[in-house]
C-alpha positions in Angstrom: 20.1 15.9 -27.1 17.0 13.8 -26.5 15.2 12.7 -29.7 11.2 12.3 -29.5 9.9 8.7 -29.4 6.9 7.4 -31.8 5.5 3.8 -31.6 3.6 2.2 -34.8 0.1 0.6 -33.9 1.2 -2.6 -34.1 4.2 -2.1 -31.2 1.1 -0.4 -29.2 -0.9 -3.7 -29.1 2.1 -5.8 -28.8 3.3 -3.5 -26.1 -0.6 -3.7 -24.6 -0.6 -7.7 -24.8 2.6 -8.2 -23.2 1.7 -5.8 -20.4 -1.7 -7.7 -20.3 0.1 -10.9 -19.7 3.0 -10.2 -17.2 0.1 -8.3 -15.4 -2.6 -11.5 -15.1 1.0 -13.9 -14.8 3.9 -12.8 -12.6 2.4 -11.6 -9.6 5.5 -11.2 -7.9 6.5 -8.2 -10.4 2.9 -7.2 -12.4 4.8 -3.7 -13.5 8.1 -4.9 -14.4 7.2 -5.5 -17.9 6.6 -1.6 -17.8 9.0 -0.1 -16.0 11.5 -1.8 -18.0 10.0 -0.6 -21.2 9.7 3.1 -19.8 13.2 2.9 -18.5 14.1 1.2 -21.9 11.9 4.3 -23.7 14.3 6.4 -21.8 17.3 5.5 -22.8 17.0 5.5 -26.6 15.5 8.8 -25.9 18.9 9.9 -24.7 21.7 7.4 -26.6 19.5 6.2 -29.7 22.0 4.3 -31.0 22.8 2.0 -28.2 21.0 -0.6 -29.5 22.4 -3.6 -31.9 22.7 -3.9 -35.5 19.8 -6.2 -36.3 19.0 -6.2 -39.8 18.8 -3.8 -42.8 15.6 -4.1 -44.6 14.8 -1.5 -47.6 17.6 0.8 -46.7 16.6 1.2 -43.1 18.9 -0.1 -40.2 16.7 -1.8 -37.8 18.3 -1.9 -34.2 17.4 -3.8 -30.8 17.5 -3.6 -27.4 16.8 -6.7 -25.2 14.8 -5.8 -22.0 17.2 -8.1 -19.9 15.1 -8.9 -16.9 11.4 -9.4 -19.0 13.7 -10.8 -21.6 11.4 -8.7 -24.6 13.6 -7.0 -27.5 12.5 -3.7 -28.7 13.1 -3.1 -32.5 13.3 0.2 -33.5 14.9 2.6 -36.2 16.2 5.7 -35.9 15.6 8.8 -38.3 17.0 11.7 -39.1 14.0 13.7 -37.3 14.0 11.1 -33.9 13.5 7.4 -33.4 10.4 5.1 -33.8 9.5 1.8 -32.6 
C-alpha cells in the first residue's frame, strides 16, 4: 500500500534552496539533488518505515533517510493517515 506524502513549508524552501544550489554549483549533475529526492519521495511512499530511528520528540518518532549520493537526510514522521516530511 502506498501512503500519500505531505511536505511542511519549511521542508519546501529547504527542499527549494538546496535544489537552487546544486543547480547554480555541480554542473556535472544540476538534477541530481532532485532525482534523488523524487526517488527518495518514492520509496517512503511504498516502505515508510525504512528510514532510521532518529529521535522522539513530543511523542512522535522522527525517522531519516540519508540521500547517499547528494549526502542530504530527509526527516520525516509517519502517521496513522500517511507520512509527512
Amino acid at each position: 500500500m502506498r501512503l500519500p506524502l505531505f511536505t511542511t513549508p519549511e521542508a519546501d524552501d529547504h527542499i527549494r534552496t538546496i535544489d537552487s544550489w546544486w543547480r547554480a554549483n555541480r554542473q556535472v549533475a544540476p538534477n541530481l539533488f532532485a532525482e534523488e529526492l523524487a526517488a527518495c519521495f518514492e520509496l517512503l511512499a511504498a516502505l515508510p518505515k525504512i528510514g532510521r530511528p532518529y529521535l522522539r520528540t513530543a511523542g512522535i518518532l522522527v525517522r531519516r533517510v540519508l540521500l547517499r549520493a547528494t549526502r542530504y537526510h530527509v526527516y520525516y514522521t509517519v502517521t496513522p493517515a500517511g507520512s509527512s516530511y
